[in-house]
N, C-alpha and C positions, 0 to 999 in steps of 0.2 A: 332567724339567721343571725349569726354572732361573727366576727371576725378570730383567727386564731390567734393573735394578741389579744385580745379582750377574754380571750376564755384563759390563755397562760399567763396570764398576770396573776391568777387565783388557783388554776388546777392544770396539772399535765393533763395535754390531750390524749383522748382514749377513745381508739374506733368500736368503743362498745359504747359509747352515746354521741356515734358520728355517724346520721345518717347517711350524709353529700357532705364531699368535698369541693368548694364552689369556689371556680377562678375569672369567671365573666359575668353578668349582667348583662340584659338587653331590656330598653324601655321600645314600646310600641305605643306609636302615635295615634290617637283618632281614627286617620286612615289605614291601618294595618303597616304605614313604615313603619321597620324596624331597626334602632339603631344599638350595635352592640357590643358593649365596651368592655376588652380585657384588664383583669388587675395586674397590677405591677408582681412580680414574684414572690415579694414578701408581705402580700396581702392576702393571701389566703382566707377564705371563710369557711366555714361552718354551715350546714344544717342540723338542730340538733333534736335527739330526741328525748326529751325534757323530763319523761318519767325514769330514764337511766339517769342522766345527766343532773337533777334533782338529789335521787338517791344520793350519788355518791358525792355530792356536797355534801348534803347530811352525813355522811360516812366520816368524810374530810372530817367535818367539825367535831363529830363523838369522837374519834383519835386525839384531839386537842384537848379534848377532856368536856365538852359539850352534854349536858342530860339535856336527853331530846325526850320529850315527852306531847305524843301526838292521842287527836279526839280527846282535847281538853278546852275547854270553851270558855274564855276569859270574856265578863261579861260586868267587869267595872275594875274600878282602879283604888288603889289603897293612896288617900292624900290625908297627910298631917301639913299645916301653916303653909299653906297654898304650894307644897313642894309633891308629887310623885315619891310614893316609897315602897309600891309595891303593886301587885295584880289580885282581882278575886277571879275564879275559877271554879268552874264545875266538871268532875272527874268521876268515872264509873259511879255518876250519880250522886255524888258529895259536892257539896258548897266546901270551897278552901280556900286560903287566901297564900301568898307567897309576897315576902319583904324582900325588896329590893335596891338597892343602893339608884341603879337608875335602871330606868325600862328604855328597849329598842321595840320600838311597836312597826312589824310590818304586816299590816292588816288591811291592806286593797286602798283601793282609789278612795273611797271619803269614807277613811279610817275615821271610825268609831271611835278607838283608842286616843286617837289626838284630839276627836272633840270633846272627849270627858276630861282632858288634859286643859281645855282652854282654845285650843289650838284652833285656825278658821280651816277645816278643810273640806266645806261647800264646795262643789262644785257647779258650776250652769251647765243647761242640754246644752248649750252654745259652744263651748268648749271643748265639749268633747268627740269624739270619733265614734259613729256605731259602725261595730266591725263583726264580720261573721265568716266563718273559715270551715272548710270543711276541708279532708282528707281524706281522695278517690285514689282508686285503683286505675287500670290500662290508660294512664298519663303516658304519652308520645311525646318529652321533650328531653333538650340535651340536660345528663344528672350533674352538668358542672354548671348553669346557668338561670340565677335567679331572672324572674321575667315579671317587669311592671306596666303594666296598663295605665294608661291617659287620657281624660276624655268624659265628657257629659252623658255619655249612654252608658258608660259603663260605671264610673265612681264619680259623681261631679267633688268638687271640692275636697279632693281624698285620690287614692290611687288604688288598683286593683293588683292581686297580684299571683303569682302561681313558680313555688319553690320545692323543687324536687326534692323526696324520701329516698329515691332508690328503688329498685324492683316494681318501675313503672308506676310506683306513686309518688302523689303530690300535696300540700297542702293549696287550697287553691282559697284566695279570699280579700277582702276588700276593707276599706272602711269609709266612709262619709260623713260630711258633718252633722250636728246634730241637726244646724236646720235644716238639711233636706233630710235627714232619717225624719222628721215629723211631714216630711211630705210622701216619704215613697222610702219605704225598708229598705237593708244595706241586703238582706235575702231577698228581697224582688231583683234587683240588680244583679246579685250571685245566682239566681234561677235562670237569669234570661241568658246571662251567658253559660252558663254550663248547657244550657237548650239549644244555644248555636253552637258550640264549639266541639262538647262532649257529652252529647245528648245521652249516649249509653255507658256514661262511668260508674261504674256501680261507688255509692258513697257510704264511707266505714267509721267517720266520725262528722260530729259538728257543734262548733263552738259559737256563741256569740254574747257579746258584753259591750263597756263602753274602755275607751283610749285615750285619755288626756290628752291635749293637744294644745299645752300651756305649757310655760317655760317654768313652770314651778310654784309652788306656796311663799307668800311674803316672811312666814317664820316655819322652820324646820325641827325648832327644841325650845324646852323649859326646863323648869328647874324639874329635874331626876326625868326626863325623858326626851327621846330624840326617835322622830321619825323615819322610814328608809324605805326605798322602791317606789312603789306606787303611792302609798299611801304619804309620801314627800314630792310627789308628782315625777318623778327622778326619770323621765322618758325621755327621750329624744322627739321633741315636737313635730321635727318634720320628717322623720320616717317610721311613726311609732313605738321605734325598739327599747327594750327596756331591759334586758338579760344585762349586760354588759354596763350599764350604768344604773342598775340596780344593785350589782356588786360593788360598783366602786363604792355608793352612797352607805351599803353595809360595812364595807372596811373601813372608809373613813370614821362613820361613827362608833366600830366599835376600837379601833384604835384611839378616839377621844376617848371613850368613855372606858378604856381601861386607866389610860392616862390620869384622868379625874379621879379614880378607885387609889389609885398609887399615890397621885398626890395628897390623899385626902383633901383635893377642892373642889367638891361637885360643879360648883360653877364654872368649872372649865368646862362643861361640857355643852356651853352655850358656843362655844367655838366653834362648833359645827357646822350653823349655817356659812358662816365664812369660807371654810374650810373646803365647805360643797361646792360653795359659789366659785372658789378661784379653780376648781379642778375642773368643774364640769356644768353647773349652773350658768356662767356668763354665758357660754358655750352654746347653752340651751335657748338664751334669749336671743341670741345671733339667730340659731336654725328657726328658730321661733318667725322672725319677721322676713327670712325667705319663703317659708311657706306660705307665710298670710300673701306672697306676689305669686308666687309657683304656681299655688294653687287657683289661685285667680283668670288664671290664662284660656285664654277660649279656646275653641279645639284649633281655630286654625292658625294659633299662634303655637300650639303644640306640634302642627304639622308642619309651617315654614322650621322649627329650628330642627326639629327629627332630620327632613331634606336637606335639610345645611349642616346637618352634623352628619349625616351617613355617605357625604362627599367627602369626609374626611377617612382617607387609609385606614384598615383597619388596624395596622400595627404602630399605627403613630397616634391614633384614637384615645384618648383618657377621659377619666371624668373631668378634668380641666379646661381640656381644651371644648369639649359639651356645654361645659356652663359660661366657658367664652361665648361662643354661637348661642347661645341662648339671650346672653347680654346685647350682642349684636342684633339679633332680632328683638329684643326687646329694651329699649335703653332707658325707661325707665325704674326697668328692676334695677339699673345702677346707683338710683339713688337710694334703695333700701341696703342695696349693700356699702354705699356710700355710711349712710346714716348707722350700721353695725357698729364700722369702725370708727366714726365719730363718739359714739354715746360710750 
């Protein structure tokens, strides 16, 4: 799910990789209360469908003048005097190398590319989300309303969740941390509930990986290269999402790093991590340490603020006044959001 600002800051919207159109959210608490909050009018979102929506960024970019060259398997890096200046690669079976002024490596969560770089991007099980999704047919919910689950039986330390396609599908899926995926898969949990809910959904796909669940890498760039998406951690800690600030983290760097080509001063393109950090990295260590309280929350603290948030009208209902009631029932998450805006 992506917001429709977050998608038109980079491309007009196109109902050919718009699966839902989504203008409400309902969380469901432990005990099946459900509390469910409309967006403002100009919040609209997205569900989208990634293999159109993919494409024609790629489209976007070759129009710009982009050579896109796909099934080519970069698998070391050209370094003169400890600087990045280029890629090696293997192509319809040739070893080749490509020189480059600076490289933009977006190459997954513990990019390769950055560790031949120097760069630390380890990451711990602990850290991370294992998350697994699958996408069923005869789904029975409303197609304007993303739906998230709460609660120790279904995702502990994580949320579950089920986001309409349209034509009665869904993508339905979860994630959890990594220490309990070492005690009980993020698919035992996705099994038991599709057993109770939707026992007879026939299922047309299934994904499963890990989700960063960190506010970012301590370094982003070096000299002649600069990380971006996952593989710069560029995620939204505490609701997974990455489409929308995997973009941003692509334009920023590659507006530095044209900037550096124009100035002729590569090491302008150490400005990056800055760059990231005042747009959307601080941002990330805020949502970072509500989730380490969020998720903490035992079910029956999930079920007093559901009850005290679904006393509230639905047409005066916001996500504000939700994470009011959530503070009121919880007043010690006040000091993690105290200490955000302190540090």
């Amino acid at each position: 799910a992506i917001s429709r600002a977050g998608v038109e800051e980079f491309i007009d919207s196109d109902e050919r990789w718009i699966r839902a159109h989504i203008n409400k959210f309902a969380m469901i608490a432990p005990d099946e209360t459900e509390v469910v909050v409309q967006f403002d009018s100009n919040d609209e979102g997205y569900i989208l469908e990634r293999r159109i929506f993919d494409y024609e960024l790629a489209k976007s970019a070759a129009k710009e003048g982009t050579q896109i060259l796909t099934r080519a398997y970069v698998n070391g890096l050209l370094i003169i005097n400890d600087k990045v200046c280029g890629v090696k690669y293997e192509y319809q079976g040739e070893q080749k190398e490509l020189r480059a002024k600076i490289v933009i490596a977006a190459d997954g969560v513990e990019s390769r590319v950055g560790r031949w770089a120097g760069l630390s991007t380890h990451i711990d099980f602990r850290d991370m989300e294992c998350c697994v999704q699958i996408t069923a047919s005869n789904i029975n919910i409303n197609q304007d309303t993303l739906y998230f689950y709460f609660g120790k039986n279904v995702s502990p330390e994580g949320y579950f969740w089920i986001f309409p396609k349209g034509d009665d599908t869904a993508n339905i899926g979860l994630g959890v941390s990594g220490m309990i995926g070492k005690k009980r898969s993020a698919q035992s949990f996705l099994n038991s509930f599709m057993q109770k809910r939707y026992p007879n959904a026939p299922i047309l796909t299934t994904i499963a990986g890990g989700v960063p669940s960190t506010p970012g890498l301590e370094k982003i760039s070096a000299q002649g290269i600069a990380l971006v998406g996952d593989a710069a951690r560029q995620i939204n800690p505490l609701s997974g999402g990455g489409i929308a600030s995997g973009m941003i983290g692509g334009s920023i760097a590659g507006r530095i790093a044209a900037e550096a080509v124009k100035m002729n001063k590569l090491d302008h393109l150490l400005t990056y991590d800055k760059a990231w950090n005042d747009r959307l990295g601080k941002r990330h260590v805020t949502f970072n340490r509500l989730k380490e309280g969020i998720f903490n929350f035992s079910d029956d603290k999930f079920n007093n603020i559901a009850h005290a948030a679904s006393k509230i009208p639905l047409e005066k209902r916001t996500l504000g006044k939700v994470f009011t009631t959530a503070l009121i029932k919880n007043p010690s998450l006040l000091v993690d959001v105290a200490k955000v805006f302190i540090v």
